[in-house]
C-alpha positions in Angstrom: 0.0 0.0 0.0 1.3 3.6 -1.2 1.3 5.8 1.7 1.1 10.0 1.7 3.9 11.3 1.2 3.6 13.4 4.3 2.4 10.4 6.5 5.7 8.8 5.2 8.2 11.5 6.3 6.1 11.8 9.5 7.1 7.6 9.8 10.7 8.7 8.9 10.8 11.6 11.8 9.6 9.1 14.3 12.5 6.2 13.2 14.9 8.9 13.4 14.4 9.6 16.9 13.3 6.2 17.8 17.4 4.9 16.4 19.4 8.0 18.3 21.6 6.8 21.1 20.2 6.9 24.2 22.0 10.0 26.2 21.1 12.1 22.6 17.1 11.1 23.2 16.9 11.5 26.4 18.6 14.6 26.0 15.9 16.1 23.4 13.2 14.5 25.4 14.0 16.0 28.8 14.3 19.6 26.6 10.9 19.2 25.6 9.0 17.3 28.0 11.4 17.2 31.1 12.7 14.5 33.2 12.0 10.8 32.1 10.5 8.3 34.8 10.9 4.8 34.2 9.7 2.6 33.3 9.1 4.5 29.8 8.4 3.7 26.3 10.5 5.6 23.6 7.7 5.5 21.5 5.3 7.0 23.4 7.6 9.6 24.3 8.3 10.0 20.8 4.5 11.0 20.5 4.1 13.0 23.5 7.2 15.1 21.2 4.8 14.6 18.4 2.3 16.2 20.1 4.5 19.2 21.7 5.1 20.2 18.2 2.3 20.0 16.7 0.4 22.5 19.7 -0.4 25.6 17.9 1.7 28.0 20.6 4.8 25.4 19.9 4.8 25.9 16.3 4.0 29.6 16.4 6.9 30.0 18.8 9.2 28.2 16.7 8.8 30.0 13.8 8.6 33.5 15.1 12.3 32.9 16.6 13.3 32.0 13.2 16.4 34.2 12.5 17.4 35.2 8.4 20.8 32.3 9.1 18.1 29.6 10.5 15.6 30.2 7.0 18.6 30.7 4.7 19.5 26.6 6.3 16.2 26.0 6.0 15.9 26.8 2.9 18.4 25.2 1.3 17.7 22.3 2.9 14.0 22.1 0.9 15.9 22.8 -2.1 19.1 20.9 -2.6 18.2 17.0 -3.1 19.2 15.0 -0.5 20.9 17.2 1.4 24.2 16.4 3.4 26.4 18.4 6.1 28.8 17.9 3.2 26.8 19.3 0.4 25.5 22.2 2.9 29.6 22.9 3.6 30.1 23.3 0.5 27.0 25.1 -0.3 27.6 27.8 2.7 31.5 27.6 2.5 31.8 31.9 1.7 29.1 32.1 4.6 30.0 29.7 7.3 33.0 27.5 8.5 31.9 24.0 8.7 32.1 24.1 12.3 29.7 27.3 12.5 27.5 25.6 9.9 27.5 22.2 11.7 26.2 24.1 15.5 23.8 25.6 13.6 23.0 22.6 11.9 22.7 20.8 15.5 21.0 23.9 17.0 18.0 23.3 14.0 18.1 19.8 15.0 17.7 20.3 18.8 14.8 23.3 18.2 13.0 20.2 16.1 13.2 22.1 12.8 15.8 19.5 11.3 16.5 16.0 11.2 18.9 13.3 10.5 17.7 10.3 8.7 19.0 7.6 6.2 18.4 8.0 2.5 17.3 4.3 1.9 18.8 4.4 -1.8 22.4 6.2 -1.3 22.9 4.9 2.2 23.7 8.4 2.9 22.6 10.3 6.1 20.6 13.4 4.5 18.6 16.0 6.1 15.4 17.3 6.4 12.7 19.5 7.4 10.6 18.2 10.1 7.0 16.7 8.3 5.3 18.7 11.7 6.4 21.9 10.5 6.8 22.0 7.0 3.5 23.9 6.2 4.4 26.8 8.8 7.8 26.9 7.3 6.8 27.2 3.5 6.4 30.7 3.5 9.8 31.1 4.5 11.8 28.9 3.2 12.5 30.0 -0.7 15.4 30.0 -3.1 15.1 33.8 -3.2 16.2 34.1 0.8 19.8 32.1 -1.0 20.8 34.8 -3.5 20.8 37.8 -1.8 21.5 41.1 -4.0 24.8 42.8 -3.8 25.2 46.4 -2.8 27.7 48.3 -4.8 30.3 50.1 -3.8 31.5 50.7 -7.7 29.8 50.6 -11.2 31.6 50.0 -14.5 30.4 51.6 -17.1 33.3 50.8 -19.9 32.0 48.5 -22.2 34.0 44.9 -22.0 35.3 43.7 -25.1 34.2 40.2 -25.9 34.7 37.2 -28.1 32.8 37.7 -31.5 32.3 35.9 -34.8 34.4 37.9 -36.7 36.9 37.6 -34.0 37.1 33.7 -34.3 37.1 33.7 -38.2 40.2 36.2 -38.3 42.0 34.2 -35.2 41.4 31.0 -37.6 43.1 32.6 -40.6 45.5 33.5 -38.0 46.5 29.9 -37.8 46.0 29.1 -41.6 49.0 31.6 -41.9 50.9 30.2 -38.7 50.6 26.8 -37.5 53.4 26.6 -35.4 52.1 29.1 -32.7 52.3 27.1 -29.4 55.1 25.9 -27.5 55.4 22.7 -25.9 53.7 23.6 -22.9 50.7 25.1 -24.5 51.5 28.9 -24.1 52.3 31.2 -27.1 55.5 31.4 -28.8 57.4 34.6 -28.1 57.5 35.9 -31.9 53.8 34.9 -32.0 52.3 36.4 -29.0 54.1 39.6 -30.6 52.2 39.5 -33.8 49.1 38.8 -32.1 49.1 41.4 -30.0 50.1 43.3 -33.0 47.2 42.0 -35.1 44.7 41.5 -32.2 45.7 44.8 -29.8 44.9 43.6 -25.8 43.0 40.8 -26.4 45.9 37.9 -25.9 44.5 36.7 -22.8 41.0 35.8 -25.0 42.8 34.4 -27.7 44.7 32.0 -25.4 41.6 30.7 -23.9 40.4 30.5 -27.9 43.3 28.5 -28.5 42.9 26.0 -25.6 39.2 25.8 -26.6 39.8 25.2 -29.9 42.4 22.8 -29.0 40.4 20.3 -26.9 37.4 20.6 -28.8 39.5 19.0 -31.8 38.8 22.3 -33.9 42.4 22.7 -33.5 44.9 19.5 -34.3 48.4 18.9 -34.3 50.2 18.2 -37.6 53.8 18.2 -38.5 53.7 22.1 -38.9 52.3 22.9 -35.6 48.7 22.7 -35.2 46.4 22.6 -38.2 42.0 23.9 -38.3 40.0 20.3 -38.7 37.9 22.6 -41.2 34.9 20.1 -41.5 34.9 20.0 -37.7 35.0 23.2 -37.2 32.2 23.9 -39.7 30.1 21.7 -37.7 30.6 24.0 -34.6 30.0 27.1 -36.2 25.9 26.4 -37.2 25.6 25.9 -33.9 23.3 28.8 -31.7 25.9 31.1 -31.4 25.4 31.2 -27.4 26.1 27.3 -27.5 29.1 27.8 -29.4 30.5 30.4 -26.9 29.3 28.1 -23.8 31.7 25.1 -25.4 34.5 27.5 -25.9 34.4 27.9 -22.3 34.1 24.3 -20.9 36.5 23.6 -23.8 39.0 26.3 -22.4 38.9 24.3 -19.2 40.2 21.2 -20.3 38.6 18.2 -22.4 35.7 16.7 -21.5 33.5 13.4 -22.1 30.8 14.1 -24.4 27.9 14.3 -22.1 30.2 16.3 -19.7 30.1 19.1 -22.2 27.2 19.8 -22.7 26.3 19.5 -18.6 28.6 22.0 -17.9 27.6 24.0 -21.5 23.7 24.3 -20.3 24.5 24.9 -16.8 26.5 28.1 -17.9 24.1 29.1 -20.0 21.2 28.4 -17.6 23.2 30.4 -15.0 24.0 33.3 -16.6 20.4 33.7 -18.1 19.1 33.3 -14.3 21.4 36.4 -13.2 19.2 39.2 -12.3 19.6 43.1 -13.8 21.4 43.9 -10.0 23.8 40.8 -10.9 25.3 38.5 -8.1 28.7 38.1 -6.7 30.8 34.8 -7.4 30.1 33.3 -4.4 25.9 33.9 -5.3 26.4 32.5 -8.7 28.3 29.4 -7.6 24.9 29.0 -5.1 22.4 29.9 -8.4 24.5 27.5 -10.1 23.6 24.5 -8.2 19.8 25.5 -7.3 19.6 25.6 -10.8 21.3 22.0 -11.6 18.7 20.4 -8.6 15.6 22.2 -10.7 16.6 21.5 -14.6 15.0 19.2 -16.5 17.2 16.0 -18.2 19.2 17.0 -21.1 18.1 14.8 -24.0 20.7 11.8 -23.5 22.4 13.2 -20.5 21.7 12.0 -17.0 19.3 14.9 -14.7 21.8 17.7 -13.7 20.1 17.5 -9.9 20.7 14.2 -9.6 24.1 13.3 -11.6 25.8 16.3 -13.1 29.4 17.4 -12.7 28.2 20.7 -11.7 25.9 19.0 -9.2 29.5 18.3 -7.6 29.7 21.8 -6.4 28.1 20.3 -3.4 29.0 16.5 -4.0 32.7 16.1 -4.3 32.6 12.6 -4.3 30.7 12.0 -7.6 32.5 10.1 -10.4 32.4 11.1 -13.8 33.4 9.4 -16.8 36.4 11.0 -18.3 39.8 11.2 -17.2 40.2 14.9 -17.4 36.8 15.0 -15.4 38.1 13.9 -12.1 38.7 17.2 -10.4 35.4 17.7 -8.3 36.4 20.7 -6.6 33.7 22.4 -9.1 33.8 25.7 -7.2 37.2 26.4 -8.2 36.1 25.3 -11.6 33.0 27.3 -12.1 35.2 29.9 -11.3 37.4 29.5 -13.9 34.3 29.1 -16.2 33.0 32.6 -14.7 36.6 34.1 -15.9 36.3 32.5 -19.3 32.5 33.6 -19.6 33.6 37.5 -19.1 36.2 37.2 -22.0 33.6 35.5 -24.5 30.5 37.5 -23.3 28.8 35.5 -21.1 29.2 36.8 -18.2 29.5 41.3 -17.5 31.3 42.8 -15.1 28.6 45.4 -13.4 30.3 46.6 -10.4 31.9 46.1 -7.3 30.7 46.0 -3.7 32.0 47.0 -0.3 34.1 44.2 0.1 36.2 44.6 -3.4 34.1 41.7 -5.0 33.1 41.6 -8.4 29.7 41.4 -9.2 29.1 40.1 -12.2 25.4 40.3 -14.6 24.1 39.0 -17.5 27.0 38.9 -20.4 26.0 41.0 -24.0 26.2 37.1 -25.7 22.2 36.5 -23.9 21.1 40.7 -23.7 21.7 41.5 -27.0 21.6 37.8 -29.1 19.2 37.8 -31.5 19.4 34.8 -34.0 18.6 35.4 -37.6 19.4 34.0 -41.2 19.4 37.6 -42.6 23.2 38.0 -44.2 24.5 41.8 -44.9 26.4 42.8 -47.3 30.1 43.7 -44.7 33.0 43.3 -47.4 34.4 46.0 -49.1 37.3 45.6 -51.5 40.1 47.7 -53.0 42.1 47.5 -56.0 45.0 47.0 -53.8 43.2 43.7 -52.7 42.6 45.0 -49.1 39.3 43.4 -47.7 37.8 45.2 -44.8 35.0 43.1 -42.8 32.2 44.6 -41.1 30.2 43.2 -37.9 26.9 41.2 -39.2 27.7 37.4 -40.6 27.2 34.0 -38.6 30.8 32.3 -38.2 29.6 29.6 -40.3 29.1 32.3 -43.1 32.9 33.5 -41.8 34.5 30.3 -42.4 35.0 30.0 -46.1 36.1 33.7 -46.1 38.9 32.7 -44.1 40.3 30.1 -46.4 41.5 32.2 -49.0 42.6 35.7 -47.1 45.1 36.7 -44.6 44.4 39.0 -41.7 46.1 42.7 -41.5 44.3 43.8 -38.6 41.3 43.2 -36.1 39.3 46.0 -35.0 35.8 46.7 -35.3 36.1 46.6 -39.1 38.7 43.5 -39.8 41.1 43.9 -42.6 42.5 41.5 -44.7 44.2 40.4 -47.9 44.2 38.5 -50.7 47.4 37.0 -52.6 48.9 34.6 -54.4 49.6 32.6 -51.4 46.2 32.7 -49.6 44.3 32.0 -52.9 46.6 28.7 -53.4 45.6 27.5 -49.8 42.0 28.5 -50.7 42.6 26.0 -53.6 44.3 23.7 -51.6 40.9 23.6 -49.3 38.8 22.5 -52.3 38.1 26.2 -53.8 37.6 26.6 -57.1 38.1 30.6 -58.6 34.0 30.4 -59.4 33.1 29.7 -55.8 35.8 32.4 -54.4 34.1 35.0 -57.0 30.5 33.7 -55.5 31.6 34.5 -51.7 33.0 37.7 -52.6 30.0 38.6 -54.8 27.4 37.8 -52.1 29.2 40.0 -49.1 29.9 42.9 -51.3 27.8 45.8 -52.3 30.1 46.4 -54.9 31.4 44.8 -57.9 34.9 42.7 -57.7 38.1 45.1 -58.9 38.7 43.8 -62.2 42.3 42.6 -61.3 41.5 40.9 -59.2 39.3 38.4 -61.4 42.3 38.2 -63.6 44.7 37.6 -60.6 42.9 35.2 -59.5 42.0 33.3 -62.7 45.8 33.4 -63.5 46.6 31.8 -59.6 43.8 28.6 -60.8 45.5 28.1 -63.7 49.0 27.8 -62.1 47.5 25.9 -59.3 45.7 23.6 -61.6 48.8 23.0 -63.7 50.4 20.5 -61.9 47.9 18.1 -59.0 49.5 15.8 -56.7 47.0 12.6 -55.3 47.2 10.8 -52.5 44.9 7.6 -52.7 43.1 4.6 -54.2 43.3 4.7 -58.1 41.2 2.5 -60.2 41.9 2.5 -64.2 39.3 1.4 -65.9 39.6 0.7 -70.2 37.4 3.0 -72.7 34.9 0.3 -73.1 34.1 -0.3 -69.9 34.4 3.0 -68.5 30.8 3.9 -68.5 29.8 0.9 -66.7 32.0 1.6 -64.1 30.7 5.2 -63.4 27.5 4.0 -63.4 27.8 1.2 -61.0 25.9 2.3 -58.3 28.4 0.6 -55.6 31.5 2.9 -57.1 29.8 5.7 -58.0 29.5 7.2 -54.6 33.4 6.6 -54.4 34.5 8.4 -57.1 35.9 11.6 -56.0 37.9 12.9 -59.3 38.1 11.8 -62.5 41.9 12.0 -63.5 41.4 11.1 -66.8 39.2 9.0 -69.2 38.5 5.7 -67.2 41.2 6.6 -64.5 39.5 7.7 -60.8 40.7 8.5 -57.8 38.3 6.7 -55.3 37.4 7.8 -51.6 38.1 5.0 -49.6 40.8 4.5 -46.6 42.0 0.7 -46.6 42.4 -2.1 -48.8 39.5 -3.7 -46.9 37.6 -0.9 -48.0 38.9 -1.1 -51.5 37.9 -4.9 -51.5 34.8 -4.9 -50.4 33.6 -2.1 -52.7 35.0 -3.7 -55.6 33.5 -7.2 -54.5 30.2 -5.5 -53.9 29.9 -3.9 -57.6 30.4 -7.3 -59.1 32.8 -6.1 -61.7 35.0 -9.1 -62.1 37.4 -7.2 -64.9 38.6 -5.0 -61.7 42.7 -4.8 -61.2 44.3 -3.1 -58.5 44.0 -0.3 -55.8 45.9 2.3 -54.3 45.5 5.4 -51.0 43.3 8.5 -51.2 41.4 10.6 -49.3 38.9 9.9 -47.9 35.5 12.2 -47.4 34.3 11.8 -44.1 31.3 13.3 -42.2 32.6 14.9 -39.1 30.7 14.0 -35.8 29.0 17.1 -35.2 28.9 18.6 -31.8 25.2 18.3 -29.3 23.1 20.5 -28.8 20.4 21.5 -26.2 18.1 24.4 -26.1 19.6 27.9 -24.8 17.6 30.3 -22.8 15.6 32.3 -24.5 16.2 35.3 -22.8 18.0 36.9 -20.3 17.0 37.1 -16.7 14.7 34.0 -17.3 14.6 33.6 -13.5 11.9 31.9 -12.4 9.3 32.8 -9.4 11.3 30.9 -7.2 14.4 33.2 -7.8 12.3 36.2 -7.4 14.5 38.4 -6.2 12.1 41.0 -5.0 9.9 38.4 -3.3 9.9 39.4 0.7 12.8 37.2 2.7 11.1 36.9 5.8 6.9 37.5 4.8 5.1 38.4 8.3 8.2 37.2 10.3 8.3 38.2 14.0 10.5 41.1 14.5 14.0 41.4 16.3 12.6 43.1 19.1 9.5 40.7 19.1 12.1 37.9 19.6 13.9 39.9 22.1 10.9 40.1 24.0 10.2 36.3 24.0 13.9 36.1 25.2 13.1 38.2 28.4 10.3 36.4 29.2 11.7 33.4 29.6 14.8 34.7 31.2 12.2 36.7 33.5 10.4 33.4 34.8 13.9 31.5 35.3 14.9 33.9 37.7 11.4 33.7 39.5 12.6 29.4 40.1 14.8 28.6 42.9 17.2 26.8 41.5 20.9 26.0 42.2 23.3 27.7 39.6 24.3 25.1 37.8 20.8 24.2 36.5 19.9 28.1 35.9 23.1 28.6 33.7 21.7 25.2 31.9 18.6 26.6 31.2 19.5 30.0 30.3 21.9 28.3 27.5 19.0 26.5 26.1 16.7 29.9 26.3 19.7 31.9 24.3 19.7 28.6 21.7 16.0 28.7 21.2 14.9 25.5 22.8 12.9 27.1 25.4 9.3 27.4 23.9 7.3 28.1 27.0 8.1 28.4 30.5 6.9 25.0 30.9 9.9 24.2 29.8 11.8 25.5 32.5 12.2 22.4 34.4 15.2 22.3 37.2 15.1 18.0 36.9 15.5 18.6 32.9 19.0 19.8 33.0 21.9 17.5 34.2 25.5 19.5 34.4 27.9 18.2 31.9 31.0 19.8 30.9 31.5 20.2 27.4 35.0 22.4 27.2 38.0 23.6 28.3 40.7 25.7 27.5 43.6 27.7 27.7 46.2 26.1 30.7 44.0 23.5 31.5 45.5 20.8 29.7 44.0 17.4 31.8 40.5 19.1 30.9 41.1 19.5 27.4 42.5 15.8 27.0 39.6 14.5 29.5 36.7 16.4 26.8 38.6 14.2 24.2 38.7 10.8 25.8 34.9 11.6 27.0 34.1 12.3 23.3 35.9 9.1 22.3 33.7 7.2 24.2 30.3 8.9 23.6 31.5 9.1 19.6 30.6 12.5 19.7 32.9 15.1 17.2 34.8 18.3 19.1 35.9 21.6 17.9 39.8 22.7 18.2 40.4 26.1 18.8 44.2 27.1 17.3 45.3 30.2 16.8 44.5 30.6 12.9 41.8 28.0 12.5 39.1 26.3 14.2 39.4 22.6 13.0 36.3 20.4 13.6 36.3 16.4 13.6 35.7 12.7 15.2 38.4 12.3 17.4 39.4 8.6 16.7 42.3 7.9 19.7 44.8 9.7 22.0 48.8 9.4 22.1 50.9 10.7 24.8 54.0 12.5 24.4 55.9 13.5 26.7 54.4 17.0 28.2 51.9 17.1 25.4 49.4 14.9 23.3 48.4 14.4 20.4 45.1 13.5 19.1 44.4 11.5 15.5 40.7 13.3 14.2 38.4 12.5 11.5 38.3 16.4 10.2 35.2 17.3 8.8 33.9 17.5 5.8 36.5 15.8 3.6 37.4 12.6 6.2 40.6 13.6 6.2 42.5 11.7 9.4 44.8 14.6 10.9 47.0 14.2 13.9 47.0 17.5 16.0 48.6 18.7 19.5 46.2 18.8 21.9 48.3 21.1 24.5 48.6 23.4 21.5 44.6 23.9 21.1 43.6 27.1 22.9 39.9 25.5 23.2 38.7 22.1 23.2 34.8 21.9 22.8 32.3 18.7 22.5 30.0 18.8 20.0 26.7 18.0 22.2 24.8 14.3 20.0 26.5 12.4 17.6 23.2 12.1 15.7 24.8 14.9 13.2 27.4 12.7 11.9 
């Protein structure tokens, strides 16, 4: 039998409690409903909890001392998926320290708001809101409260120079012209980071990034020259959406990728920077949007759901596995910031302003404002007698492309110059050109008619090209009378890629297997031999996925001008509640010990009504020391050891929080080996040296 949803999670609250070790329950219990008399049942105290919370006063009460930190946890708790202290870490890491996040976390937990529970298909311990209290919390708890606006300190107004299409076409006659332009190490050679600058003035730091791009998405190969432009592939990529393009330039700038990694990482960039809002966000904001987003996007056709699988999903998750090699760095803040970086230089991302604490905050890149996609092609050369092309803004890249094979860049600006010769006509040649189709590209670009010499120049080039062809390939020679069959045959036909002479072809196939079979399959048996050629091969083209249609395509849940805290009580109304309580303690006649216990739990919330104020409720235990007192600070360890609870070390420069595992004497000092949190790293630290030495009250949060 399906049961409600909500009537499951309620089950799951109830295990959860029902499976904490006993000095944790009892400890909640006692909070709540005071001292337990034996014999008892732990589940019906678990419902006499049940039914504390759900009292009308108790819930009220909870959520009016609901502080902005307490719904920003909450918050993300409803909306990351299965929701770890790890993911939450990472997720709050420019916010919180882990161990700030984790007493906060425990605070929730002890207040009732939170719980621990197993995830029944990752074996993970995940958190959640408690099923009592989710309807009083929905007001509350929303994405917007996560990605707060910036305040700025600075704006820019300079516009940013970004990648464009006529930038990449002159950057790939660039290479046409010099091949050999890396080192070994993947940097620029000296001479040609000169002429680049030269040629491209300031923008070296783009085109390096456009070089690695270009390089791991295989638009770029090595040859025995340097690196040469895998034209078909890069063909491909250029009738992509021009924002897609620009996204896989920047993943590609990263590094190379697995297929489906690409285009994860691609659409999440896209998604993100679409999602930014007029005001913008800081880094730290959009590494938060990034991951909301990847929990809330629909599967990519063929790729696994972002929320639940993605590389970007990793953000918070850094112990995902991905496929490729080059993918195994799951640190994805650091790379999402390098894609931030990247995504300013190609236009993704804008550099708005800057706030009070020198951070850039970054909006919505001109790429998505101003990207309008249309087939309409302007008329942008203009061409001198002197052969000088100058290129306006206004063609695609894959219109770009075929420009580029037959003319060599002068000078980028915002009007491109170039030139046409003798040598960049015979490469155009050399690419499959004839001196009709160059005379059709320039024809359709210009407004003008072609200079006259330069017909005849270039007519004079094809004939002294075409005087003298060298093949490379599979030659079949076929006699006069049986020529026509041949061509005919529809098993060779496809294959024939230039007829050399009368009844002599150069076929397009790779192997002698290849040769073979085609042979056997036309059923010629009057056939001879074979030899190598080229052969015409369609390129694997690159995915794509839909773009955002629009900038600022953030949804109601990202609303950024939606109320962060809708009717929540005020911080004097709070304050008041916290004098009450502290009012009626001191009314009790209690011994100090048991006051100071209670005030601790009225300053972390727990106190609801002075019902609570019990004197039998609160049992001393000490849960620190510091400074000189070095027995103390060993004797909170060894009593953590035992109750497998985690402690806080104070040093000087860092607070370092973990599951202290065992104890070794040295000498005057000792040393303690701890399970640091969140990355389960096993440190061994002094425990003389530690200025503070604090037990983490339950192990339930581990």
């Amino acid at each position: 039998m399906n049961l409600d949803p909500k009537v499951q999670r309620i089950i799951d609250w109830r295990e959860s409690f029902a499976v904490l070790p006993d000095n944790h329950f009892f400890e909640i219990i006692r909070m709540y409903l005071g001292e337990v008399k034996t014999p008892f049942n732990k589940q019906k105290l678990i419902e006499e909890l049940s039914a504390f919370i759900r009292k009308e006063d108790s819930r009220k009460t909870i959520v009016a001392l609901l502080s902005q930190a307490d719904i920003q946890i909450i918050s993300a708790v409803k909306f990351i998926s299965n929701p770890t202290e790890e993911k939450l870490a990472t997720f709050f890491e420019s916010t919180y320290t882990f161990a700030e996040l984790y007493n906060r976390l425990l605070n929730l937990e002890e207040r009732l708001i939170l719980y621990r529970h197993m995830d029944k298909f990752s074996g993970k311990m995940i958190i959640s809101i408690n099923p009592h209290l989710e309807s009083d919390l929905e007001p509350y708890a929303k994405q917007s409260v996560l990605l707060h606006s910036p305040e700025y300190e600075e704006v820019f107004y300079n516009a940013q120079a970004v990648l464009s299409p006529e930038l990449i076409a002159a950057f790939v006659a660039f290479v046409h012209k010099n091949p050999d332009l890396c080192k070994a190490d993947g940097t620029f050679k000296k001479r040609v980071e000169s002429d680049l600058e030269s040629f491209f003035p300031g923008k070296i730091d783009m085109l390096f990034n456009l070089t690695k791009a270009l390089i791991n998405l295989s638009m770029l190969k090595e040859s025995g020259r340097g690196y040469e432009v895998d034209r078909s592939r890069l063909l491909a990529f250029s009738q992509l959406d021009r924002r897609l393009q620009y996204a896989y330039l920047c993943v590609g700038a990263q590094g190379r990728f697995s297929r489906n990694g690409l285009v994860r990482q691609a659409k999440l960039l896209l998604d993100v920077a679409a999602a930014v809002p007029e005001k913008g966000f800081d880094r730290s904001i959009l590494l938060r949007l990034a991951y909301l987003i990847s929990e809330d996007q629909n599967d990519v056709a063929g790729v696994a759901a972002l929320g639940a699988s993605s590389r970007f999903s990793a953000i918070l998750n850094k112990a995902r596995e991905e496929n490729s090699a080059a993918e195994t760095d799951t640190n994805l803040s650091s790379v999402l910031d390098r894609l931030i970086d990247c995504g300013v230089l190609f236009g993704i991302f804008s550099k708005k302003g800057r706030d009070s604490s020198g951070e850039t905050i970054y909006s919505t890149g001109s790429l998505l404002e101003d990207y309008v996609p249309t087939d309409f092609e302007p008329k942008v050369l203009s061409i001198d007698a002197g052969f000088n092309v100058t290129l306006l803004p206004g063609l695609r890249l894959e219109r770009l492309i075929p420009l580029m094979d037959f003319m060599e860049l002068r000078q980028f600006d915002t009007a491109a110059v170039f030139e046409i010769n003798r040598k960049s006509i015979m490469r155009g040649f050399d690419f499959g050109l004839t001196a009709q189709k160059i005379f059709d590209l320039l024809k359709k670009y210009s407004p003008y008619e072609i200079p006259q010499n330069l017909e005849v120049s270039v007519d004079d080039w094809s004939k002294s090209y075409s005087s003298a062809t060298i093949y490379k390939g599979y030659i079949l020679q076929v006699s006069g009378e049986n020529a026509a069959i041949t061509e005919k045959n529809p098993a060779i036909a496809p294959y024939i890629s230039a007829t050399l002479a009368p009844g002599i072809y150069l076929l397009s196939v790779e192997s002698d297997e290849e040769a073979s079979s085609v042979i056997e399959k036309s059923g010629l048996d009057f056939i001879g031999k074979i030899k190598t050629a080229e052969k015409n091969y369609q390129t694997l083209g690159f995915p794509e996925f839909a773009p955002p249609k629009q900038a600022h395509t953030i949804s109601n849940n990202f609303d950024e001008d939606a109320p962060l805290q809708p009717g929540l009580t005020s911080d004097q109304e709070r304050a008041a509640h916290f004098d009450k309580m502290r009012a009626e303690l001191e009314k009790l006649n209690l011994p100090q010990e048991k006051k100071e216990g209670l005030l601790q739990r009225i300053d972390h919330k727990i106190i609801l009504s002075p019902v609570q104020l019990r004197g039998d409720s609160v049992k001393f235990e000490r849960i620190e020391a510091g400074g000189m007192d070095y027995s103390g600070k060993v004797h909170i360890i060894e009593g953590s050891i035992s109750n497998n609870s985690m402690v806080e070390l104070h040093f000087d420069d860092r607070v370092i929080v973990g599951v202290p595992l065992s104890v070794t004497k040295t000498g005057t000092d000792a040393n303690v080996l701890l399970d640091v949190m969140p990355d389960h790293a096993e440190k061994l630290l002094s425990i003389g040296q530690a200025k503070l030495v604090k037990r983490i009250r339950g192990s339930v949060l581990r």
